[in-house]
BAFI-3210 file (N, C-alpha, C; in Angstrom, 3 decimals, decimal comma, padded with zeros to 6 digits):
// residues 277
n [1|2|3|4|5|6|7|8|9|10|11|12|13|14|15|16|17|18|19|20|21|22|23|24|25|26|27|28|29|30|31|32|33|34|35|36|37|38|39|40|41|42|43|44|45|46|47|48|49|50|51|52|53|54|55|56|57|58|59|60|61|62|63|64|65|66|67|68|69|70|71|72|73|74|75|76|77|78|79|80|81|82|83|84|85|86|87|88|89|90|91|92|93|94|95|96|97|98|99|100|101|102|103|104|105|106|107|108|109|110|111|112|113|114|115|116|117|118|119|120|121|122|123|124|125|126|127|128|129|130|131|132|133|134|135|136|137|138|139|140|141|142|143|144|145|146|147|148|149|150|151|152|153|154|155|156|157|158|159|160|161|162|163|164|165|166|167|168|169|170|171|172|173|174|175|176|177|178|179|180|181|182|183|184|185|186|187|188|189|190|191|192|193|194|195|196|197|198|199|200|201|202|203|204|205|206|207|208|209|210|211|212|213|214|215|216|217|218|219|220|221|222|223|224|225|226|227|228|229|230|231|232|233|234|235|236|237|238|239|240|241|242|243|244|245|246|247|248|249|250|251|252|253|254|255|256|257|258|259|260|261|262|263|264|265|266|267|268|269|270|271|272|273|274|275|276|277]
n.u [-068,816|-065,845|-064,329|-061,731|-058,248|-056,793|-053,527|-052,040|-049,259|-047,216|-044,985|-041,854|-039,421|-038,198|-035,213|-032,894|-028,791|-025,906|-022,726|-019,843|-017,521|-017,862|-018,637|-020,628|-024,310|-026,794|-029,685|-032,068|-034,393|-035,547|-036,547|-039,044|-039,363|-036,571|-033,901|-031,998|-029,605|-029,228|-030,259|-027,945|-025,728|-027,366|-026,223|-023,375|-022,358|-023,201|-021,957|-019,164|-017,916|-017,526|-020,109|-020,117|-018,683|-020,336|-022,089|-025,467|-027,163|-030,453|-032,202|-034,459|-037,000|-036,064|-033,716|-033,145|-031,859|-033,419|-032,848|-030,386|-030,178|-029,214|-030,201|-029,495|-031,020|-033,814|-036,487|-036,442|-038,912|-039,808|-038,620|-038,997|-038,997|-039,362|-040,401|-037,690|-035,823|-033,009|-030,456|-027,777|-024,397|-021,499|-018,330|-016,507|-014,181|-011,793|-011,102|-010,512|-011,776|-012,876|-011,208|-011,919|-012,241|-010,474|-007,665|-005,303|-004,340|-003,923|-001,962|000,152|000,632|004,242|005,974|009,152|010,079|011,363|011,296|008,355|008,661|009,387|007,618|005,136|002,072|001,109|-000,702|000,314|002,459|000,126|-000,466|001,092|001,700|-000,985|-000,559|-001,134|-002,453|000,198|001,756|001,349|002,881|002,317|000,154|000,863|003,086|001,232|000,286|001,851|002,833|000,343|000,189|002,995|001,882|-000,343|000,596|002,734|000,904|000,086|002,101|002,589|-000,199|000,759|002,427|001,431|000,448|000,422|000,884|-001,448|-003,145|-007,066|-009,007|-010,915|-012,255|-012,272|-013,224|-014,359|-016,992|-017,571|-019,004|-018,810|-015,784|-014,661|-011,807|-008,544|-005,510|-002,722|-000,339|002,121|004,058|007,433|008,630|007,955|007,791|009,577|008,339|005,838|004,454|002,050|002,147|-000,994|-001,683|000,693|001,539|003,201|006,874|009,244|012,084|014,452|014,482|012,310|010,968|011,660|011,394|008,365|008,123|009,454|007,113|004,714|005,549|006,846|007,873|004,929|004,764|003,204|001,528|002,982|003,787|002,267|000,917|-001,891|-002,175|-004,897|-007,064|-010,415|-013,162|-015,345|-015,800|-015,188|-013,467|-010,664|-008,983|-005,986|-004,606|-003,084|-001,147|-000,922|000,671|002,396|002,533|001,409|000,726|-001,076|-004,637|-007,899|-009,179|-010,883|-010,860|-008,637|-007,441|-006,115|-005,249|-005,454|-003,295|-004,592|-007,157|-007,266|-008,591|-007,402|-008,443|-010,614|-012,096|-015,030|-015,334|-017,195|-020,596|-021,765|-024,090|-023,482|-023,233|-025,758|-026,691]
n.v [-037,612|-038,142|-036,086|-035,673|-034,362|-033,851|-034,090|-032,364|-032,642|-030,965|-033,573|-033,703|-031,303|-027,268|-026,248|-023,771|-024,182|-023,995|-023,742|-023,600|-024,453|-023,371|-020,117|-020,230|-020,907|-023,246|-024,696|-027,046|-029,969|-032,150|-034,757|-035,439|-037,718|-038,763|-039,240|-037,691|-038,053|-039,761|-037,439|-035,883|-037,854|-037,141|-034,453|-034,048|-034,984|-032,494|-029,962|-031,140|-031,780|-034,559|-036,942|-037,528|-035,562|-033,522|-030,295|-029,586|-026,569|-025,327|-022,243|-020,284|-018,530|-016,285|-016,012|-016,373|-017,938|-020,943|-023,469|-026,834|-029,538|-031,615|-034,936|-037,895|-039,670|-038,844|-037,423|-035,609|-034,323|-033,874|-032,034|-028,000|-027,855|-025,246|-024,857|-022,585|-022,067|-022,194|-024,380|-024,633|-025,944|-027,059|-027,523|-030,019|-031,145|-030,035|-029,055|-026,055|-022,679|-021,428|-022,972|-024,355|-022,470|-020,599|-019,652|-018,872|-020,708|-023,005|-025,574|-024,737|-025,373|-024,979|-023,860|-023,627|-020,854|-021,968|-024,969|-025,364|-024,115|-026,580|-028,246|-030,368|-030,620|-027,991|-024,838|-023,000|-024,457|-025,465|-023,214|-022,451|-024,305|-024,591|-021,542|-019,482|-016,127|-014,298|-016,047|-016,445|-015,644|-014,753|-012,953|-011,521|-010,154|-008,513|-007,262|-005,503|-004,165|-002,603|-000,823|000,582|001,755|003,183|005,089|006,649|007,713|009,185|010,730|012,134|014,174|015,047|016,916|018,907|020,447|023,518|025,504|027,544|027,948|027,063|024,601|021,524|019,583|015,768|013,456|009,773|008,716|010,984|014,438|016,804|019,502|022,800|024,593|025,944|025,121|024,393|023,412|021,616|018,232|018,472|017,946|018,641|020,954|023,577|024,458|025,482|027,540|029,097|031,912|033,612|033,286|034,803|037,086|039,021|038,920|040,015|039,672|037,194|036,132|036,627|034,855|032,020|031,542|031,531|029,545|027,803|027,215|026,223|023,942|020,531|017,197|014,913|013,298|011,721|009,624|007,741|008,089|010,390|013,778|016,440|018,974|021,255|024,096|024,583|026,120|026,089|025,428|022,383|020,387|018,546|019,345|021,592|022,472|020,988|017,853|015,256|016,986|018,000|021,108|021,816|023,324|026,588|027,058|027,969|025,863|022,881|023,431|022,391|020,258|016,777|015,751|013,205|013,503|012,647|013,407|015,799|018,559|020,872|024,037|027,146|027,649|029,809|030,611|029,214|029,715|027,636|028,011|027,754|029,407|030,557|028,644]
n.w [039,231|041,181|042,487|041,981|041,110|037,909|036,667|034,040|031,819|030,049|028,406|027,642|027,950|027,380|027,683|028,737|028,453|030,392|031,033|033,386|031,914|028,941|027,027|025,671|025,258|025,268|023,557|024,946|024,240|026,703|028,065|030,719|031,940|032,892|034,924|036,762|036,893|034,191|032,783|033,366|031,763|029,210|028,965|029,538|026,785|025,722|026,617|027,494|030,128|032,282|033,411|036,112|037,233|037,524|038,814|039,056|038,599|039,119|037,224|036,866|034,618|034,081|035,103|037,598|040,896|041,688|042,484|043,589|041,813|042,775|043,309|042,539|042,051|041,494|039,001|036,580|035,916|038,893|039,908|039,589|036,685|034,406|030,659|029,117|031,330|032,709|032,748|034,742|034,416|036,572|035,948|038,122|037,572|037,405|035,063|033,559|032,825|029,749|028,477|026,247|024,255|024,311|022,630|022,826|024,754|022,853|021,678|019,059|015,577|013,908|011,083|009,429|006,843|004,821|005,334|004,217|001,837|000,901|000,918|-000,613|-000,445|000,336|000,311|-001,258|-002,834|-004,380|-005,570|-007,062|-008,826|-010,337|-010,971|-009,798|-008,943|-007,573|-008,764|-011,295|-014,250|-016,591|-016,267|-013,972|-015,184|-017,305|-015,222|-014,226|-016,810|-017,169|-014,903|-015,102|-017,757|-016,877|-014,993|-017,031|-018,175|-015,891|-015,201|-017,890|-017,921|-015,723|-016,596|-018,000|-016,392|-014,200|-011,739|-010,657|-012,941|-013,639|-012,846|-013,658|-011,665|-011,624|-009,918|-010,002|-008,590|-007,232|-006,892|-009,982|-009,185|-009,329|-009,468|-008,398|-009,578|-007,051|-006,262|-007,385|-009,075|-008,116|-009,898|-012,516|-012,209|-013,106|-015,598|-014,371|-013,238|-013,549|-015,875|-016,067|-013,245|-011,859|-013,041|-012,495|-011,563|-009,417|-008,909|-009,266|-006,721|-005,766|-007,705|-006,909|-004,337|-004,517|-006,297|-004,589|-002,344|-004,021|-005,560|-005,136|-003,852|-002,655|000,721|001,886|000,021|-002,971|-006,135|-008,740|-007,724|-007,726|-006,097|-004,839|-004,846|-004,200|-004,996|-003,415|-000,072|-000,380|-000,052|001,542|003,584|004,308|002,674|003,760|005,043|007,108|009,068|007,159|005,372|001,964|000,354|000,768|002,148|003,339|005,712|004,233|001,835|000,734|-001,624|-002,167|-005,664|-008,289|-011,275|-013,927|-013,139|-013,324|-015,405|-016,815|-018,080|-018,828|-016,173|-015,132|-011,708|-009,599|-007,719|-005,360|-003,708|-000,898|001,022|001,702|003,037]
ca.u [-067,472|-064,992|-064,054|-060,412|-058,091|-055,869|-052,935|-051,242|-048,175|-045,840|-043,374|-040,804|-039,354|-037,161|-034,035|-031,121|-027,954|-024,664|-021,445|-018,613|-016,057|-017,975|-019,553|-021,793|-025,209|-027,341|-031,137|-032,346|-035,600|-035,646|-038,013|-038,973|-039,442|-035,154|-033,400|-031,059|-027,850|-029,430|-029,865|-025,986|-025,493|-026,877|-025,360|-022,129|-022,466|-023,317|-021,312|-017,947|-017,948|-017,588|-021,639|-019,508|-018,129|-021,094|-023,431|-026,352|-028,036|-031,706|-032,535|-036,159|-036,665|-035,732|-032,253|-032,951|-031,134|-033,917|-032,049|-029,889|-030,436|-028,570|-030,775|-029,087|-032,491|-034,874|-036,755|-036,123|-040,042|-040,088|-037,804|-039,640|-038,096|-040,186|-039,912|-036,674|-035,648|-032,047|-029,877|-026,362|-023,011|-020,568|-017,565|-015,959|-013,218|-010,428|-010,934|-010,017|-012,590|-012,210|-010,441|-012,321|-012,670|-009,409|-006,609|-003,825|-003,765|-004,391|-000,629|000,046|001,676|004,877|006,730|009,930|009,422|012,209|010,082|007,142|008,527|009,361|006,499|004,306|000,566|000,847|-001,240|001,726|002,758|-000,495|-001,221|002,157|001,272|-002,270|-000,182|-002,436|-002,259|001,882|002,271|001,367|003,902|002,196|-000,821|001,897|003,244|000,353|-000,439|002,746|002,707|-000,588|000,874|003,298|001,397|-000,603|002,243|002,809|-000,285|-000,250|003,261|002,188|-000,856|001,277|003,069|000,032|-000,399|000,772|000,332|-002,281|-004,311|-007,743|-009,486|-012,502|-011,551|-013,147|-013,078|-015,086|-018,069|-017,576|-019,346|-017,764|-015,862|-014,151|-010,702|-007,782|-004,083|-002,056|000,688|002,368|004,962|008,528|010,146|007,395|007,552|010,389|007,374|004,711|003,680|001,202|002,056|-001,985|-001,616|001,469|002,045|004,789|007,639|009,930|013,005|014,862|014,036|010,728|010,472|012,190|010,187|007,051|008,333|009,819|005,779|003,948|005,959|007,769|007,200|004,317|005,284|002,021|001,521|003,876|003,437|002,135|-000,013|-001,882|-002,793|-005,988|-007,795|-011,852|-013,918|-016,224|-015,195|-015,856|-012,400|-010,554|-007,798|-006,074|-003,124|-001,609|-001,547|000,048|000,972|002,809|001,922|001,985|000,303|-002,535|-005,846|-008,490|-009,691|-011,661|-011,205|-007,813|-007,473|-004,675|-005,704|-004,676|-003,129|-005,362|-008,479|-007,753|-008,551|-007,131|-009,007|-011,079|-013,417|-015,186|-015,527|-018,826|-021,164|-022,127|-025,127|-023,640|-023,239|-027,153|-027,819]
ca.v [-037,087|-038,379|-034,828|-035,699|-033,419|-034,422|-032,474|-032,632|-031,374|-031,802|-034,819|-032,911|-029,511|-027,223|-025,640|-023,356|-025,052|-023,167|-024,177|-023,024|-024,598|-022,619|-019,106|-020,653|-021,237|-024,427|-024,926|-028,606|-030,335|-033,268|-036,010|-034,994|-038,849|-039,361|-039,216|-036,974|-039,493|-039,512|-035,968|-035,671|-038,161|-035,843|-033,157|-034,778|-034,242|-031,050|-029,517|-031,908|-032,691|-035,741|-036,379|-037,892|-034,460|-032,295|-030,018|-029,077|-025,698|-024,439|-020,879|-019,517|-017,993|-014,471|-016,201|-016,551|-018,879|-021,777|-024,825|-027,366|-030,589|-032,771|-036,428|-038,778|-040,888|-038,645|-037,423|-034,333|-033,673|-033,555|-030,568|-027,023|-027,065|-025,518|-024,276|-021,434|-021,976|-022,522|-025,220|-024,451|-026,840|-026,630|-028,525|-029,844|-032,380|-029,348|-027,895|-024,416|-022,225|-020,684|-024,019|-024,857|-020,796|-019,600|-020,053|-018,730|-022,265|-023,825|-025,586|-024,650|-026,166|-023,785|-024,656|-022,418|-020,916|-023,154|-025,793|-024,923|-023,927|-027,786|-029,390|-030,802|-030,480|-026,746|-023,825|-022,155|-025,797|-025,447|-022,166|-022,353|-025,512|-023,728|-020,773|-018,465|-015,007|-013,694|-017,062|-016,013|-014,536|-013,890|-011,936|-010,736|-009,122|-007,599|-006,022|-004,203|-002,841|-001,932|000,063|001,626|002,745|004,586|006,211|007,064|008,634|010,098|011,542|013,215|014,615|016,538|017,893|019,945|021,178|024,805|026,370|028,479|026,791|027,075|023,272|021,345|017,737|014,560|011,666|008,610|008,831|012,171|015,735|017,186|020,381|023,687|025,381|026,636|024,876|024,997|022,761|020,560|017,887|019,593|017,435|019,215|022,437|024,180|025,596|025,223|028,961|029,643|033,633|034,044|033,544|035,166|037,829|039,848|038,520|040,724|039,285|035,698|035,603|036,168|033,617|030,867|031,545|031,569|027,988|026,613|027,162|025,693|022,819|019,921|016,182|014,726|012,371|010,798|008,470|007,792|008,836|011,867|014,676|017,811|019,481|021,904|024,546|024,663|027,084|026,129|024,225|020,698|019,617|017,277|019,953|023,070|022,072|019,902|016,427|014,648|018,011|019,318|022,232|021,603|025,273|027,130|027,921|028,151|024,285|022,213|023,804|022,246|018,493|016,506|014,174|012,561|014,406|011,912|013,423|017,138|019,047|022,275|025,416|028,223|027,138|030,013|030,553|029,170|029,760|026,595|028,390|026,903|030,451|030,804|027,480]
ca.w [039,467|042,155|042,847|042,359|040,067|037,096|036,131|032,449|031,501|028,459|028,595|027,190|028,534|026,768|028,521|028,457|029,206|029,928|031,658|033,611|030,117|027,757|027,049|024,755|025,397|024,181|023,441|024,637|024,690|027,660|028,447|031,921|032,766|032,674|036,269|037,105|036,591|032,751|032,100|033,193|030,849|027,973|029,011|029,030|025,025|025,014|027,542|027,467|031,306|032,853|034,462|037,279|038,103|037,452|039,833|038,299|039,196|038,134|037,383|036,473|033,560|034,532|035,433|039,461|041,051|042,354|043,510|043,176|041,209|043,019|043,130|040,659|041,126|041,461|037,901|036,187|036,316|039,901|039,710|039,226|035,216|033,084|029,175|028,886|032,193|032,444|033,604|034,788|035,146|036,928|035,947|039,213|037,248|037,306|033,729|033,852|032,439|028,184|027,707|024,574|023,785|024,608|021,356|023,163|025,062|021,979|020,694|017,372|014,725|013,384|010,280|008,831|005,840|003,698|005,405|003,797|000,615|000,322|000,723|-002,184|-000,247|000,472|-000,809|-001,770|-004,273|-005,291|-006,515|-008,168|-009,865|-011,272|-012,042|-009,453|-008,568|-008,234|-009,581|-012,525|-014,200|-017,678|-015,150|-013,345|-016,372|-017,855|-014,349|-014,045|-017,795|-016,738|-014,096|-016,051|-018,513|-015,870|-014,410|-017,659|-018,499|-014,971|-015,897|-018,933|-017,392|-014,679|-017,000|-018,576|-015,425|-014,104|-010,587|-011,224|-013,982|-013,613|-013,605|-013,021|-011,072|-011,639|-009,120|-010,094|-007,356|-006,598|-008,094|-010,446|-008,874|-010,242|-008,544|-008,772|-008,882|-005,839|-006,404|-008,433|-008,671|-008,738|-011,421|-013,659|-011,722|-013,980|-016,590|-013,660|-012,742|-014,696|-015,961|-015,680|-011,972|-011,344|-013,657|-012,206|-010,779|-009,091|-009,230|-009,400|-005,601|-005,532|-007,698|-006,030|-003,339|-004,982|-006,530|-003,258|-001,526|-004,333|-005,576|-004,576|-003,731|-001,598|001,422|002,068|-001,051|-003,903|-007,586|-008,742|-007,403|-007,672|-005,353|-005,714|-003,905|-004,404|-004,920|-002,287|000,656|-001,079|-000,100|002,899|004,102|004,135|002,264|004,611|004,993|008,515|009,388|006,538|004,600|000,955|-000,294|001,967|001,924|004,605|005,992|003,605|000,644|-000,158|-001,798|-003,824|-006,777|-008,988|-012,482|-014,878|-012,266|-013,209|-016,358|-016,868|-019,165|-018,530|-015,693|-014,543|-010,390|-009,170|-006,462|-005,136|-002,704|000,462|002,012|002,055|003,635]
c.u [-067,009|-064,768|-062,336|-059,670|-056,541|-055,164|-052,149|-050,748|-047,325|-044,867|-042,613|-040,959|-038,149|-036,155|-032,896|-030,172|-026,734|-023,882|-020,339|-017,330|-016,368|-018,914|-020,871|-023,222|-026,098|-028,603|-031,577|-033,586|-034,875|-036,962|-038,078|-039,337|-037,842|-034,915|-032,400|-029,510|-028,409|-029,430|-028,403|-025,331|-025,932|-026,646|-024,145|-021,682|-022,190|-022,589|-019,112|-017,891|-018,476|-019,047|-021,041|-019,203|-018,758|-021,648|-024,236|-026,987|-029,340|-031,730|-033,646|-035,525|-036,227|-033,921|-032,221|-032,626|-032,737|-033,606|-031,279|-030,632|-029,574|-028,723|-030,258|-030,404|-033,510|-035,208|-036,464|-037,341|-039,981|-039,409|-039,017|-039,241|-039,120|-039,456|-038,938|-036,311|-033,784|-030,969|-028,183|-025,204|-021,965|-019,400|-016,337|-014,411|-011,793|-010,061|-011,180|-011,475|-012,286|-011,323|-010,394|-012,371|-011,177|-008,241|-005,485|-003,129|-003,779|-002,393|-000,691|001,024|002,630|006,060|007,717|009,476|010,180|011,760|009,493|007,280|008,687|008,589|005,291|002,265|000,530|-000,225|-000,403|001,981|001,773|-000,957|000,343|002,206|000,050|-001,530|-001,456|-001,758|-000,342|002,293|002,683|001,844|003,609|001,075|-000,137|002,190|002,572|000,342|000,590|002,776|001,495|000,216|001,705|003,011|000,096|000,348|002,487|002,174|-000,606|000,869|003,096|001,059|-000,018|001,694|002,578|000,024|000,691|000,204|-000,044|-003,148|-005,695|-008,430|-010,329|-011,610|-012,908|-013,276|-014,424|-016,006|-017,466|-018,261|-018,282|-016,881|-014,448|-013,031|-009,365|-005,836|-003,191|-000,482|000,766|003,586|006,525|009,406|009,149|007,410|008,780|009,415|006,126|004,425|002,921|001,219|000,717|-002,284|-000,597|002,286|003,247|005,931|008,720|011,095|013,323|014,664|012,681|010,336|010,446|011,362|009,038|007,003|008,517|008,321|005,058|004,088|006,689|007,360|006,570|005,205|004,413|001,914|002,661|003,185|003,116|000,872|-000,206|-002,532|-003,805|-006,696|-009,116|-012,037|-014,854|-015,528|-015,795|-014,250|-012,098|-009,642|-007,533|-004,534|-002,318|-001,754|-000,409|000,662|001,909|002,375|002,454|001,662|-000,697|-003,459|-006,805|-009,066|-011,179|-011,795|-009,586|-007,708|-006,182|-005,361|-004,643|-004,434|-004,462|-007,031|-008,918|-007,775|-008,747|-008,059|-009,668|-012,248|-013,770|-015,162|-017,410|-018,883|-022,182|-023,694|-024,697|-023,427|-024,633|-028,094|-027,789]
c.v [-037,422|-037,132|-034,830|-034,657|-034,029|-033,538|-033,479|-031,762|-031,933|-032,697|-034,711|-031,443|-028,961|-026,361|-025,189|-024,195|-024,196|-023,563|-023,588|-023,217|-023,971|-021,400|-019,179|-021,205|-022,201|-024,546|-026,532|-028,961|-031,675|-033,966|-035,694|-036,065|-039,431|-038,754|-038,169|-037,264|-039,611|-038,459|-035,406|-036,222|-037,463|-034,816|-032,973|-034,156|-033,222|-030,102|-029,930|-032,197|-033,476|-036,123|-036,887|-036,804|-033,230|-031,765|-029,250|-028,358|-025,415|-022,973|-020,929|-018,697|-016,427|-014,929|-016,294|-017,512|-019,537|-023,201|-025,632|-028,548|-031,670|-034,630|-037,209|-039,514|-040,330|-037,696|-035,899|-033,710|-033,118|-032,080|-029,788|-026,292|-026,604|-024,720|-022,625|-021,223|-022,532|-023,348|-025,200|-025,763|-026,819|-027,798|-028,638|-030,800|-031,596|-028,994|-026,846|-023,839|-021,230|-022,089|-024,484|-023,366|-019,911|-020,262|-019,974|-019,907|-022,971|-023,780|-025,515|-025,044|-024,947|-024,488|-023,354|-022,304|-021,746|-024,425|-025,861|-024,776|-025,504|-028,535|-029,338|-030,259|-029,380|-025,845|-023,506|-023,042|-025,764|-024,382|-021,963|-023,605|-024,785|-022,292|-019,225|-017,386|-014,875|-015,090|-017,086|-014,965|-014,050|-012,830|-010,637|-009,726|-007,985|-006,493|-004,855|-003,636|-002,116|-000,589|001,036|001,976|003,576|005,535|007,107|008,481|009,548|011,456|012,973|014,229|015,979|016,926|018,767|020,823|022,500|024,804|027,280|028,522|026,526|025,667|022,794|019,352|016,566|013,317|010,877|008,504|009,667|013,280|016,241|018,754|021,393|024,143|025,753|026,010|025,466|024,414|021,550|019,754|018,884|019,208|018,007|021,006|023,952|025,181|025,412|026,169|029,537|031,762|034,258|034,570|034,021|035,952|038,666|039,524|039,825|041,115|038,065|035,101|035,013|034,615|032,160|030,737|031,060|029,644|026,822|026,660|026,139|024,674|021,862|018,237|015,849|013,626|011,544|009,879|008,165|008,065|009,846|012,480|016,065|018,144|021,248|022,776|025,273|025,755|027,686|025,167|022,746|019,827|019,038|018,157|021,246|023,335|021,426|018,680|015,686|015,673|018,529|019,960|022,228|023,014|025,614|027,314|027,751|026,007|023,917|022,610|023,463|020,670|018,090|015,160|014,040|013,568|014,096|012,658|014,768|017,570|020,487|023,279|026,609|028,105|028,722|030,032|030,203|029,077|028,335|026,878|028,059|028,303|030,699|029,659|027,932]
c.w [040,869|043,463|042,811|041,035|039,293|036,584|035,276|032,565|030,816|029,092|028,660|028,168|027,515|027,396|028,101|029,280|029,375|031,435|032,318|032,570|029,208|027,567|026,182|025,944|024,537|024,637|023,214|024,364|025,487|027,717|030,035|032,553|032,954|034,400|036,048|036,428|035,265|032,270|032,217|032,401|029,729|027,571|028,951|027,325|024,778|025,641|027,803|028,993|031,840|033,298|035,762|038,084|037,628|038,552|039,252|039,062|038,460|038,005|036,713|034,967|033,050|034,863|036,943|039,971|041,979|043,240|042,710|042,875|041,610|043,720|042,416|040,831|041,529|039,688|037,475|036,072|037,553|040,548|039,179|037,566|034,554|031,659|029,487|030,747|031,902|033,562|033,606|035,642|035,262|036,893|037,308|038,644|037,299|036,157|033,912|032,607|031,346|027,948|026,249|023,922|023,324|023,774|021,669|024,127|023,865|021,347|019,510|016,665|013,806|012,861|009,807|007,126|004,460|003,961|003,984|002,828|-000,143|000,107|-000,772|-001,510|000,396|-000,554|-001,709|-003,121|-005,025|-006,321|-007,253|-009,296|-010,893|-011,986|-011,332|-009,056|-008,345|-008,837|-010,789|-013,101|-015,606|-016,991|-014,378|-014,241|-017,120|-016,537|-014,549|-015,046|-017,559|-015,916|-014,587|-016,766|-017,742|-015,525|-015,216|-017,962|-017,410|-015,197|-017,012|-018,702|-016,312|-015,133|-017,591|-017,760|-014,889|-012,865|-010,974|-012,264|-013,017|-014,043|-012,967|-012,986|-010,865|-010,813|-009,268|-008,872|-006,710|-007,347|-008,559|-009,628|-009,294|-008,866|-009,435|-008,430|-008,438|-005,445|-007,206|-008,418|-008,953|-009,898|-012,531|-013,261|-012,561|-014,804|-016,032|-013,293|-013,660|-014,394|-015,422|-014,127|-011,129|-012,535|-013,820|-010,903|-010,378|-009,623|-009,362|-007,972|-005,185|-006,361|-007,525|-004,995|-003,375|-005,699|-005,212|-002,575|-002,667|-005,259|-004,638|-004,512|-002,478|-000,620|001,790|001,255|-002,407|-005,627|-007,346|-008,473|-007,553|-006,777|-005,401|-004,454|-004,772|-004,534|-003,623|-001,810|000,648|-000,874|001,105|003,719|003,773|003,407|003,051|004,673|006,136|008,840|008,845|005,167|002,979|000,420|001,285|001,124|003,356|003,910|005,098|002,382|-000,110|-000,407|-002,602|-004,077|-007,793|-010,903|-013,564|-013,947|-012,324|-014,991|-016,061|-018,283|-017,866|-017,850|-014,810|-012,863|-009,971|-007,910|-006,631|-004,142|-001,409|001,351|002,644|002,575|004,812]
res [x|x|x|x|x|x|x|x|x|x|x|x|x|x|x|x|x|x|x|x|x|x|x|x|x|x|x|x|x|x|x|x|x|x|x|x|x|x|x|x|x|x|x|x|x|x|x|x|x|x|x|x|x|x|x|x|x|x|x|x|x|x|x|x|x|x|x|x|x|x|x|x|x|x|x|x|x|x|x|x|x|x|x|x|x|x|x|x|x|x|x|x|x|x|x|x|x|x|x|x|x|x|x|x|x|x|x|x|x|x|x|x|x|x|x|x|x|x|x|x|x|x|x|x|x|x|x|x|x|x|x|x|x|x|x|x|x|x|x|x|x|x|x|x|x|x|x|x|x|x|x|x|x|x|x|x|x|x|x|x|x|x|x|x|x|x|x|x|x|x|x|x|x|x|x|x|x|x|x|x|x|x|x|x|x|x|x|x|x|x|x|x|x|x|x|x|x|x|x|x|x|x|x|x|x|x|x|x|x|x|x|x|x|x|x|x|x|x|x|x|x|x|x|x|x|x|x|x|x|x|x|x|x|x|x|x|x|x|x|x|x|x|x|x|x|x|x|x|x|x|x|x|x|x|x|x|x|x|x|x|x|x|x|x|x|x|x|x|x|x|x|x|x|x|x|x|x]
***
């Protein structure tokens, strides 16, 4: 043995790259026998600036700033790079920084819409050529009798219904749950007091009264609603909805569904246990 000492070390290195033009970050491998003035060339690529008007910084792999890289002919070994270390450039050519990121520089192309309705290689030409979605006007058709014959069926439904009707409400992924109606629309509200729940009327005041609180129409959604107060507080409100008061009851025990969602009879009052949790 000589006594002399041989040092190996990968050919390649692999490096973060990231730029003053872009917030992106890029994962290279390098040949750590290329010069300086070559690795700017393939960074060029990956980066978009010029290698003419780069300055290349190192950082450690913790992100600490170690030095600059500024040799064009000395090797990119001889530099302290090693694996996940990251190499930062700074574009000096006078590109503004989010250039490639930032949309609100980005010119855009803006057509009117009588434009647009003329042209032959639009979406618009085409899904009226196929006959797609409102295009389609036998689809079209079905949906809306669809529709009205909901309405329908929602229609006829509220009219079953009575303030004061005892009913158990169904919503599609929901438990089933038992209460007591609290309002109803007013174009059905004429034979809507159920006698059971309001046996003795006074006079013709009282019961105007007693009509003007627990009918009328909602303002939140359109079509028809009932509105319902629980048994147990299994509901979203307290009869109000955007702050006005369609009936009362105490918070969370009042809801409005849909007519087709309630069925009226003789539902007992149940205890749900939630007092004894």
């Amino acid at each position: 043995m000589d006594g002399s000492v041989t040092v190996i070390t990968n050919p390649t290195v692999s490096v973060r790259v990231t730029s003053t033009v872009s917030d992106f970050e890029a994962n290279r491998r390098f040949n750590r026998g290329i010069t300086i003035a070559e690795f700017k060339s393939k960074l060029e690529l990956i980066v978009g600036t010029p290698a003419a008007f780069m300055d290349l910084e190192l950082f450690s792999t913790s992100d600490k700033f170690l030095q600059k890289l500024d040799n064009n002919e000395a090797l990119l070994g001889s530099y302290h790079v090693d694996d996940d270390c990251r190499i930062h450039v700074t574009d000096c050519s006078g590109t503004q920084s989010g250039e490639f990121t930032d949309l609100s520089k980005v010119e855009k192309f803006e057509i009117s819409d009588e434009a647009y309705e003329k042209r032959a290689d639009s979406i618009r030409n085409f899904k009226k050529n196929m006959k797609l979605g409102r295009f389609n006007e036998e689809n079209r058709a079905k949906q809306e009798e669809a529709l009205a014959k909901k309405e329908e069926e929602e229609k006829a439904a509220a009219e079953s219904i009575a303030v004061g009707n005892r009913c158990k409400v169904q919503v599609p992924g929901q438990p089933t749950k038992i209460g007591t109606v609290m309002f109803v629309d007013s174009r059905f509200s004429n034979s809507c007091i159920s006698a059971k729940y309001c046996p003795i009327l006074i006079n013709r005041t009282s019961m105007e009264s007693l009509f003007i609180q627990l009918s009328g129409t909602v303002d939140f959604k359109p079509g028809y609603w009932v509105g319902v107060k629980y048994d147990e507080p299994l509901g979203k409100n307290d009869g109000s909805v955007n702050g006005k008061h369609y009936f009362k009851c105490e918070p969370n025990y009042g809801a409005f569904v849909k007519p087709l969602s309630v069925t009226v009879g003789d539902f007992p009052e149940e205890d749900y246990g939630l007092d004894e949790m």
